[in-house]
N, CA, C and O atoms as a MOPAC input file, in Angstrom:
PM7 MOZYME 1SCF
protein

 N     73.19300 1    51.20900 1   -35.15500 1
 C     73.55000 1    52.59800 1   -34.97800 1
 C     72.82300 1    53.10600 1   -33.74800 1
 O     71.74200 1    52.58000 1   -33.48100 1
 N     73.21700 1    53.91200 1   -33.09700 1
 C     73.12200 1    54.38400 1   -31.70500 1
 C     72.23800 1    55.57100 1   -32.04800 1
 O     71.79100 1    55.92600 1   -33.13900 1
 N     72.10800 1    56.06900 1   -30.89000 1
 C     70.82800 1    57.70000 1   -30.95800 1
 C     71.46100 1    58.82700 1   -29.92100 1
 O     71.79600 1    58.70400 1   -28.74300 1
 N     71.48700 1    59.64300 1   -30.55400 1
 C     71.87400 1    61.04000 1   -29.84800 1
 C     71.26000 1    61.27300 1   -29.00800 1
 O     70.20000 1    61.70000 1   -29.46800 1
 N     71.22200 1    61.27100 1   -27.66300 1
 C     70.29200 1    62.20800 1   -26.79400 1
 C     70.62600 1    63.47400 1   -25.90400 1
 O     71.63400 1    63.74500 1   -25.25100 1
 N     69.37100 1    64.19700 1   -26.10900 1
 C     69.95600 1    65.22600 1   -25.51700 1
 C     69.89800 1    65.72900 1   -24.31200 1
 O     69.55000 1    64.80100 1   -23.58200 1
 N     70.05400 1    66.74400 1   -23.65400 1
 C     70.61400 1    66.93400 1   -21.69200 1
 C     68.87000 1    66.36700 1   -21.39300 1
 O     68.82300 1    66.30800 1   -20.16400 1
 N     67.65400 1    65.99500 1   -21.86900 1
 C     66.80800 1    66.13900 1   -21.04100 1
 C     66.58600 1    63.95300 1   -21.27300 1
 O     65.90300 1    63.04200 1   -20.80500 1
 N     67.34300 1    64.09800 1   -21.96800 1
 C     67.17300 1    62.13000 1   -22.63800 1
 C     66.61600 1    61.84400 1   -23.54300 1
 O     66.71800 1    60.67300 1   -23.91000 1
 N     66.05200 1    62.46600 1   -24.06000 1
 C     65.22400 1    62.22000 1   -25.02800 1
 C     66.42900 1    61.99800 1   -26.72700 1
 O     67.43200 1    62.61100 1   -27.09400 1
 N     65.87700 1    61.18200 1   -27.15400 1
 C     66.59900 1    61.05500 1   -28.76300 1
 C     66.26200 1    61.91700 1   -29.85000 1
 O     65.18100 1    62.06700 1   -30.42100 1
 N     67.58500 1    62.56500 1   -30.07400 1
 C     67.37000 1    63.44100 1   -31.04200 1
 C     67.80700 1    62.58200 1   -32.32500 1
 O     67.34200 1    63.06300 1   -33.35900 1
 N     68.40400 1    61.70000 1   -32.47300 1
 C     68.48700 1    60.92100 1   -34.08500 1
 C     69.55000 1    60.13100 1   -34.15800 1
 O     70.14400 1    59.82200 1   -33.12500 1
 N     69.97900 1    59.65700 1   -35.45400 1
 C     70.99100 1    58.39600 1   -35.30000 1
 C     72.75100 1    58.96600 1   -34.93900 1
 O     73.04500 1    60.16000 1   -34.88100 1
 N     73.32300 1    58.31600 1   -34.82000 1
 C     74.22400 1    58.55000 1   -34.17900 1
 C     75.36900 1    57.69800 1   -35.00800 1
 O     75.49800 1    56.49000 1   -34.80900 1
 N     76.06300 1    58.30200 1   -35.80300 1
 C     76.28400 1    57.99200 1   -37.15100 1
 C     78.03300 1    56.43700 1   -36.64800 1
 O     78.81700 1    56.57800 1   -35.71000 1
 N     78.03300 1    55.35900 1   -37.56600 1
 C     79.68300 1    54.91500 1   -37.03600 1
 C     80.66800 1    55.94300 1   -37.54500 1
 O     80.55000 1    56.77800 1   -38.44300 1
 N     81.68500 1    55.65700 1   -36.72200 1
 C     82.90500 1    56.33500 1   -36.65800 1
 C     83.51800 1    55.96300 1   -38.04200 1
 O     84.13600 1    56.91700 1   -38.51600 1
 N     83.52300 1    55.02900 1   -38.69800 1
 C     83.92800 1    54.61300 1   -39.88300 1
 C     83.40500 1    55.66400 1   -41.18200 1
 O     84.01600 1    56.21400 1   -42.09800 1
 N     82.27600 1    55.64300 1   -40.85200 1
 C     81.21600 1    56.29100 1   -41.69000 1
 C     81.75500 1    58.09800 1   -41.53800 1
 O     82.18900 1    58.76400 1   -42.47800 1
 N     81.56400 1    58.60800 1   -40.04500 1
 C     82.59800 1    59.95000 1   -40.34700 1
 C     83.78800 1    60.51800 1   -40.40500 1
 O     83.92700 1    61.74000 1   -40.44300 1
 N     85.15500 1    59.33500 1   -40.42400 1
 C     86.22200 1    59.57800 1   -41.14400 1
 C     85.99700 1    59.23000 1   -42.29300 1
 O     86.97600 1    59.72500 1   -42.85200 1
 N     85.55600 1    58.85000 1   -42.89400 1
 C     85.16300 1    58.43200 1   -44.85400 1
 C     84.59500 1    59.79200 1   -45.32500 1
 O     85.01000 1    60.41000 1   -46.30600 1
 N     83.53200 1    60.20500 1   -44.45400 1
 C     83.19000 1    61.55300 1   -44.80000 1
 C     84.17100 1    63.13000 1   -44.42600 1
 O     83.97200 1    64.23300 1   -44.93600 1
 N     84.90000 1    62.87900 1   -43.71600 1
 C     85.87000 1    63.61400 1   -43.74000 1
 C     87.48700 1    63.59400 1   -44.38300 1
 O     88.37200 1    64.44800 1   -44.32700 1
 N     87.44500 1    61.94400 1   -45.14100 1
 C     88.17000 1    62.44000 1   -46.42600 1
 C     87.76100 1    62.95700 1   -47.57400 1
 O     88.50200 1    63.20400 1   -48.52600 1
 N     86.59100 1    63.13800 1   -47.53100 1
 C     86.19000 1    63.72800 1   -49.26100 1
 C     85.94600 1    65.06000 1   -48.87300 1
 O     85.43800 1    65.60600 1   -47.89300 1
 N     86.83800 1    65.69200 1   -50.72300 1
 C     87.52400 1    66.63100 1   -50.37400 1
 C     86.00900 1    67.40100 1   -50.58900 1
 O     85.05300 1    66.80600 1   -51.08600 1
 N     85.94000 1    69.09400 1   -50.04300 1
 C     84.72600 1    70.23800 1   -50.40500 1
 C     84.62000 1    70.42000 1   -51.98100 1
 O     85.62600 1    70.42800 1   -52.69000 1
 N     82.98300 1    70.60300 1   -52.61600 1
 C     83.38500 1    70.74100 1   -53.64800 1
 C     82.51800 1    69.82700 1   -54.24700 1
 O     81.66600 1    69.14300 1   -53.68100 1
 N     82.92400 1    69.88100 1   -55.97400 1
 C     82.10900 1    68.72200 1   -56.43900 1
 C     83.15300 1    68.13400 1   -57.47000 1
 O     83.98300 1    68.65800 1   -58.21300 1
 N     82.65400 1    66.42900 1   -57.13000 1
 C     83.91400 1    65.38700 1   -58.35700 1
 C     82.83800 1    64.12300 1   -58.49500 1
 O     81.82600 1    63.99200 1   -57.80600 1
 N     83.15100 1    63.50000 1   -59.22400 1
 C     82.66900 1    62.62200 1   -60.01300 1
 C     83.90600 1    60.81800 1   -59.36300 1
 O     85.06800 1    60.73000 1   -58.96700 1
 N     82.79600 1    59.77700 1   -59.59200 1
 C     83.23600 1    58.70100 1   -59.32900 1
 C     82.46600 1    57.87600 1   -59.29400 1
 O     81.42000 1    58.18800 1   -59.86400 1
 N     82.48800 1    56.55200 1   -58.71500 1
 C     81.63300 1    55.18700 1   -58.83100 1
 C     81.35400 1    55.06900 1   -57.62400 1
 O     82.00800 1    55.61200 1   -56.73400 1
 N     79.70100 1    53.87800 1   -57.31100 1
 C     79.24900 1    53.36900 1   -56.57700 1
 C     78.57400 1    52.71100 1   -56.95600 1
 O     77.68300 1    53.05500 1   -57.73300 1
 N     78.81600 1    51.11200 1   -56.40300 1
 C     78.24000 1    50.25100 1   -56.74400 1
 C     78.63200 1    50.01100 1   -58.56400 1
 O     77.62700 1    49.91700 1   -59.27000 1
 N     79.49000 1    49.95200 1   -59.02300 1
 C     79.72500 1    49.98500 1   -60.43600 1
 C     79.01000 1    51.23800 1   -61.26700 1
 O     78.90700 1    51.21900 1   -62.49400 1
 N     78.56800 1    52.24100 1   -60.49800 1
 C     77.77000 1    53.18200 1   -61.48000 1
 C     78.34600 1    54.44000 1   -61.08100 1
 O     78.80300 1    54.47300 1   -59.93800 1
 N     78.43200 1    55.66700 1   -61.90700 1
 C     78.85300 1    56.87800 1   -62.16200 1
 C     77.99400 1    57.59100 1   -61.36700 1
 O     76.77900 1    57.45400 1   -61.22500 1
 N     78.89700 1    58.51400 1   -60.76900 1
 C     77.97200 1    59.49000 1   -59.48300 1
 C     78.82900 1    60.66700 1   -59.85900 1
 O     79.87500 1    60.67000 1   -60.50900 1
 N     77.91800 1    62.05400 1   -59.10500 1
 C     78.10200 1    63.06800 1   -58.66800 1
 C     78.33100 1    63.76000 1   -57.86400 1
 O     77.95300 1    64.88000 1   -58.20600 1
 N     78.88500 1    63.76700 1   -56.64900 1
 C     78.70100 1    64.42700 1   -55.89700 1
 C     79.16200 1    65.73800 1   -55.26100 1
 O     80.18100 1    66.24000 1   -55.73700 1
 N     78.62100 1    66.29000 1   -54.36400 1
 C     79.12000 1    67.52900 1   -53.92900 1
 C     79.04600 1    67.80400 1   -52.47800 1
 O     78.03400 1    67.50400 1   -51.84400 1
 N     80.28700 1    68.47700 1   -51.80800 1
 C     80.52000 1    68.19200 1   -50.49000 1
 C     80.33900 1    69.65500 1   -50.29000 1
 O     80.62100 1    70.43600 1   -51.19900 1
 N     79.66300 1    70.25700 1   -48.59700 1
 C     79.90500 1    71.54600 1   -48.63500 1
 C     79.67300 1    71.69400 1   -46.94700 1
 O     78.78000 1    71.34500 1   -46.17500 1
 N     81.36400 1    72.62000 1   -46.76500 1
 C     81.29100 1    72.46000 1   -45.16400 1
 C     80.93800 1    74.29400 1   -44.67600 1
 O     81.15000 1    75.33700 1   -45.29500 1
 N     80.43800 1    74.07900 1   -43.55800 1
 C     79.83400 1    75.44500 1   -42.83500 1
 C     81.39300 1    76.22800 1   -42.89400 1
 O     82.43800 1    75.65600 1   -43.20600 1
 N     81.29300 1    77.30600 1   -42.61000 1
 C     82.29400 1    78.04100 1   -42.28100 1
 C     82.55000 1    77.75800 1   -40.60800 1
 O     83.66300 1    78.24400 1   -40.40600 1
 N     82.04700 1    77.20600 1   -39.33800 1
 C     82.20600 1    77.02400 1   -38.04800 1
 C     82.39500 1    75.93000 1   -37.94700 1
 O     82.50800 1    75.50700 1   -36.79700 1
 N     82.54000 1    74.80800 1   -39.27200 1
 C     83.08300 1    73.17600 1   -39.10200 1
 C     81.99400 1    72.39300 1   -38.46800 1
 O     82.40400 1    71.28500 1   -38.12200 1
 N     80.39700 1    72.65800 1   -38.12800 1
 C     79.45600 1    72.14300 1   -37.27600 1
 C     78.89800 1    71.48200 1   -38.15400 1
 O     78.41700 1    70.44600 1   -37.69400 1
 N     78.70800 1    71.64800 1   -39.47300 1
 C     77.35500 1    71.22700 1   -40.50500 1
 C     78.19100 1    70.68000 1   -41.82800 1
 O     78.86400 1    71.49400 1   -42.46000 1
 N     78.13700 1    69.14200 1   -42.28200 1
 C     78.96700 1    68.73300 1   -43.50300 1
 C     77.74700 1    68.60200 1   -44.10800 1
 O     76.89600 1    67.82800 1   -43.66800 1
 N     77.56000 1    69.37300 1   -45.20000 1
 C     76.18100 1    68.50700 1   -46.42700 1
 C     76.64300 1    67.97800 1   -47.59200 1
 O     77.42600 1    68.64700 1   -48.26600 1
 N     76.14900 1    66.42300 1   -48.10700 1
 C     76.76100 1    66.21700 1   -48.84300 1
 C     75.16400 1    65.99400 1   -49.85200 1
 O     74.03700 1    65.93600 1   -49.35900 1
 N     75.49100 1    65.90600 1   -51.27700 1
 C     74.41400 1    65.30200 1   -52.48400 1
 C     75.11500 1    65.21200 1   -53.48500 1
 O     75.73300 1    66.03900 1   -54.15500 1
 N     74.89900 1    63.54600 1   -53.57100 1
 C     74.80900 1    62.77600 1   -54.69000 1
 C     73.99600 1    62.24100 1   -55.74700 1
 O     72.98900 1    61.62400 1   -55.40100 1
 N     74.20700 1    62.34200 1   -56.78300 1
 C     73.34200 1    61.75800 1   -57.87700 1
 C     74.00100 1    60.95800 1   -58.75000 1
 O     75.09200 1    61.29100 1   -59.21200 1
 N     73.40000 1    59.82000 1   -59.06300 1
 C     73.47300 1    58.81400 1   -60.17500 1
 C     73.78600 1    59.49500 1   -61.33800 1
 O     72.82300 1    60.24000 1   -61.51700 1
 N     74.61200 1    59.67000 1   -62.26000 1
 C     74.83100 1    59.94600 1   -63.07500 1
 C     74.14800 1    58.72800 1   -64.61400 1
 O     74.78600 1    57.71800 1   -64.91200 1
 N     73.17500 1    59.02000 1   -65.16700 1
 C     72.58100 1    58.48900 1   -66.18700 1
 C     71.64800 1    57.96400 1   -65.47100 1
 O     71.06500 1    57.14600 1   -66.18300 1
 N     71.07400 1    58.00800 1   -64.15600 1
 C     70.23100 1    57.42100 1   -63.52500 1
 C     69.25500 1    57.58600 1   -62.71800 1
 O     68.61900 1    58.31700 1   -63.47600 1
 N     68.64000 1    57.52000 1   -61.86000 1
 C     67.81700 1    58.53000 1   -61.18500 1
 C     67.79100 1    58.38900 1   -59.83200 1
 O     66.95900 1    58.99800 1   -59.16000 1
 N     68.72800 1    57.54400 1   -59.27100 1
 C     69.00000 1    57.32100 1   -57.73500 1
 C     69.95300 1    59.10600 1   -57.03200 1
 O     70.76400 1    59.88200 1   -57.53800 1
 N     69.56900 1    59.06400 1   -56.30800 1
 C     70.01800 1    60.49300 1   -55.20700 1
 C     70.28400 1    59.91200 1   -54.08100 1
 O     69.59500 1    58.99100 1   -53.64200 1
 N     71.47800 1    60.46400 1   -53.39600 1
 C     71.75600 1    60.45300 1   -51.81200 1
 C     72.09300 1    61.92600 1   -50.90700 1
 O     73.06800 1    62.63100 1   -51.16400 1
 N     71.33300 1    62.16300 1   -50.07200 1
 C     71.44400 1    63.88800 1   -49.49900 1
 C     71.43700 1    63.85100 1   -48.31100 1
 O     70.32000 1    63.65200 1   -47.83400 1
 N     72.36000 1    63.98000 1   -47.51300 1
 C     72.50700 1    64.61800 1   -45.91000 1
 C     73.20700 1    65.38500 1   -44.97800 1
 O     74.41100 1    65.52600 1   -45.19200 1
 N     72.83700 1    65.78600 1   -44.22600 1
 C     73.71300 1    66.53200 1   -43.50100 1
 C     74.12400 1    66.17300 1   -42.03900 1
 O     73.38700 1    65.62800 1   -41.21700 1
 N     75.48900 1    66.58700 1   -41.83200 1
 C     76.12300 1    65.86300 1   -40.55700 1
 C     75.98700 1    66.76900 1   -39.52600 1
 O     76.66800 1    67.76900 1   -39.75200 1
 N     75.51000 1    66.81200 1   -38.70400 1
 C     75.52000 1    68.06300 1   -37.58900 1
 C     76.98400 1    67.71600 1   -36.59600 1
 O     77.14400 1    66.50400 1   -36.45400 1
 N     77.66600 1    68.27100 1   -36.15400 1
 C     78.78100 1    68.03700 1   -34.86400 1
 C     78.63200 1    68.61400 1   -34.19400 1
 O     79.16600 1    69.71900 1   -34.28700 1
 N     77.55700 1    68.22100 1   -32.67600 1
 C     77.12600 1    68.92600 1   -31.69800 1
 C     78.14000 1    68.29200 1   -30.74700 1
 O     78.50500 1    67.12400 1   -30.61600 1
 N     78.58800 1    69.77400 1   -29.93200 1
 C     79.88400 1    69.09800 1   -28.92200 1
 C     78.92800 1    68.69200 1   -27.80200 1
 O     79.44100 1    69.18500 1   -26.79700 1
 N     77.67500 1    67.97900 1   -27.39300 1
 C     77.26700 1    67.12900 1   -26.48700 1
 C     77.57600 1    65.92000 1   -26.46000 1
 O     78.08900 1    65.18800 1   -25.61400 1
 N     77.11500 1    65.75500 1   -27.73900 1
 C     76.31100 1    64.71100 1   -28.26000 1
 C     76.87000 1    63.89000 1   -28.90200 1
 O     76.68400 1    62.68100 1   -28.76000 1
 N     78.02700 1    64.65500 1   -30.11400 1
 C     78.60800 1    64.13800 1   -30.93100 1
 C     77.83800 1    63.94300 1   -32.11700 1
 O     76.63300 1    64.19500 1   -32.10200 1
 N     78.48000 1    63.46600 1   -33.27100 1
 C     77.83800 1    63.72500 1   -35.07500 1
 C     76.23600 1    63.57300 1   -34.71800 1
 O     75.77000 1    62.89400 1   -33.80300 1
 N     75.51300 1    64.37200 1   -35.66600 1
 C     74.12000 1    63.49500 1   -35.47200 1
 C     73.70400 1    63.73700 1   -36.78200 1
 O     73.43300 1    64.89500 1   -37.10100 1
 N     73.59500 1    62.70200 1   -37.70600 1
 C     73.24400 1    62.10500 1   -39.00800 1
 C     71.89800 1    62.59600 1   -39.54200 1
 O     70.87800 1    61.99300 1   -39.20700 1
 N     71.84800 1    63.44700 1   -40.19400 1
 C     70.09800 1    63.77200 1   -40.93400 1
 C     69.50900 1    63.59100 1   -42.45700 1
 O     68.89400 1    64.43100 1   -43.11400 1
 N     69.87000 1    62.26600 1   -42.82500 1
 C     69.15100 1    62.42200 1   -44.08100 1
 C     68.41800 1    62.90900 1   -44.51300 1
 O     67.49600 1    63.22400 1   -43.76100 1
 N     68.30900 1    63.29500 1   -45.93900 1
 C     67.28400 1    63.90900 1   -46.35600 1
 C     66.20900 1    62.85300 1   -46.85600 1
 O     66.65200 1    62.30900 1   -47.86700 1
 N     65.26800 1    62.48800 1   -46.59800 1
 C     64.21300 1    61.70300 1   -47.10000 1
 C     64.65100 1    60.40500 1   -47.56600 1
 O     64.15300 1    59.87500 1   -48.55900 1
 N     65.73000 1    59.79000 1   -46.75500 1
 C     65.91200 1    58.23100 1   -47.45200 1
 C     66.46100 1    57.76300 1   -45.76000 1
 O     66.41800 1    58.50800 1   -44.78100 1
 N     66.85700 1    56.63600 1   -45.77900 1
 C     67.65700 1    55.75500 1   -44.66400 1
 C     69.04400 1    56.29300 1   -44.18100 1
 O     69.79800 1    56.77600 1   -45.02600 1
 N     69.39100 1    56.24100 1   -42.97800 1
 C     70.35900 1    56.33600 1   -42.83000 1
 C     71.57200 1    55.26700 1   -43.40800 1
 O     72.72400 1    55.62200 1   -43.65600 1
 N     71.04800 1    53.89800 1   -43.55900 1
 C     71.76200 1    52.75400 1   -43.93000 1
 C     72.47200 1    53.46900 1   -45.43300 1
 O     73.62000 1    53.88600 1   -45.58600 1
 N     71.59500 1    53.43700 1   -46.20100 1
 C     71.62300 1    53.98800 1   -47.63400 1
 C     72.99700 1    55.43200 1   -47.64500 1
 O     73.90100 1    55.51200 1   -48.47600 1
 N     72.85100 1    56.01800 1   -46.94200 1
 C     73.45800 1    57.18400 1   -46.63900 1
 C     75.00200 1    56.58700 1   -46.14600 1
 O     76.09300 1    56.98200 1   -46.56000 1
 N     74.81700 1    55.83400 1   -45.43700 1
 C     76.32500 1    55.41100 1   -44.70600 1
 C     76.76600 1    54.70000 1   -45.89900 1
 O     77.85800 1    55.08100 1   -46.32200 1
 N     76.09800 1    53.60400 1   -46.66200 1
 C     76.49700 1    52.41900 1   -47.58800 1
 C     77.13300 1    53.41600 1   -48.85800 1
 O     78.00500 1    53.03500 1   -49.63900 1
 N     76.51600 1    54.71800 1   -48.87000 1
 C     77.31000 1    55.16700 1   -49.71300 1
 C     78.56800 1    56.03600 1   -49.92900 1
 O     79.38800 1    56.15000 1   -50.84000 1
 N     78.36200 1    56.66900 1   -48.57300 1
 C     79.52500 1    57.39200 1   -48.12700 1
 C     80.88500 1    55.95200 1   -47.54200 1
 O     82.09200 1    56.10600 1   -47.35600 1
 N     80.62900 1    55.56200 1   -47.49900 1
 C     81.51700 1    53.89000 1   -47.05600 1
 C     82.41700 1    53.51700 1   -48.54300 1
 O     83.63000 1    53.38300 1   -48.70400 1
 N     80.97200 1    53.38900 1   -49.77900 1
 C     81.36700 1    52.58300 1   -50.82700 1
 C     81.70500 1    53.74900 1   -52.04200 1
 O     82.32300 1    53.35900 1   -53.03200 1
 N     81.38300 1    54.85700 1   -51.96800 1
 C     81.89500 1    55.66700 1   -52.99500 1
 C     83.66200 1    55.68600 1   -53.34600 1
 O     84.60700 1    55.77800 1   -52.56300 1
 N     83.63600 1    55.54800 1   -54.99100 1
 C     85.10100 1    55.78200 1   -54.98000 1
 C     85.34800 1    57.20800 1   -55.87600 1
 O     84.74000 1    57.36300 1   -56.93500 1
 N     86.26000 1    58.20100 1   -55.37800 1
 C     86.38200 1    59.17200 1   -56.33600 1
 C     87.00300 1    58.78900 1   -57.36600 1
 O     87.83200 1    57.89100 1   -57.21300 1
 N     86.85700 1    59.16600 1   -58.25800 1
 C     88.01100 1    59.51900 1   -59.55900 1
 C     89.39000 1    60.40900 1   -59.78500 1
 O     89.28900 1    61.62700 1   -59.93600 1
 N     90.42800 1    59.88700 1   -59.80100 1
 C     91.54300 1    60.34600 1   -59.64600 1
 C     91.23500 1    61.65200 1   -60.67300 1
 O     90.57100 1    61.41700 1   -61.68200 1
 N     91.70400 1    63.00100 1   -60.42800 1
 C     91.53100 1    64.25700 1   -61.06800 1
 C     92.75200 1    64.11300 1   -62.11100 1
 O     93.86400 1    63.59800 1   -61.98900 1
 N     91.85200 1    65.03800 1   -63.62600 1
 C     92.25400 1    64.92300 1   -64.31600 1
 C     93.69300 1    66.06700 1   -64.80400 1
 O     94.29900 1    65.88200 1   -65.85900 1

């Protein structure tokens, strides 16, 4: 994964794949339920009103694993990926491998 930098060069953070933010821009706003990795999740999607900031958080359902971040879309730079206190890997592997649950 690549690094954002900004007008002076310096790296402002990871620089998310393209795979990784069309996956995140099919899941719908909101919160639904589904699998990862064979296990029951939670999650909840929530976009800015100016389309700049996607935050998403997930939780393990019966479990105690969490996934939390937010996508910035700076028109320099392009996406720039900010987990909350875990890996970016972790963050992509799940936004990649999550499956929703067809609504009931």
């Amino acid at each position: 994964m690549s690094c954002a930098v900004n007008n002076d060069g310096v790296e402002t953070g990871p620089r998310p794949p393209s795979t990784f933010v069309s996956a995140l821009e099919m899941m719908l706003e909101g919160y639904c339920e589904g699998r990862f990795e064979g296990h029951p999740w939670s999650v909840t999607v929530k976009r800015s009103n100016d389309g700049k900031r996607i935050w998403l958080y997930g939780k393990e359902l019966g479990g105690k694993d969490t996934v939390s971040f937010n996508l910035y879309r700076l028109s320099k730079t392009g996406p720039l990926l900010k987990p909350c206190e875990m890996s970016s890997s972790k963050v992509i592997d799940f936004v990649l491998g999550f499956e929703r649950e067809p609504p009931v």
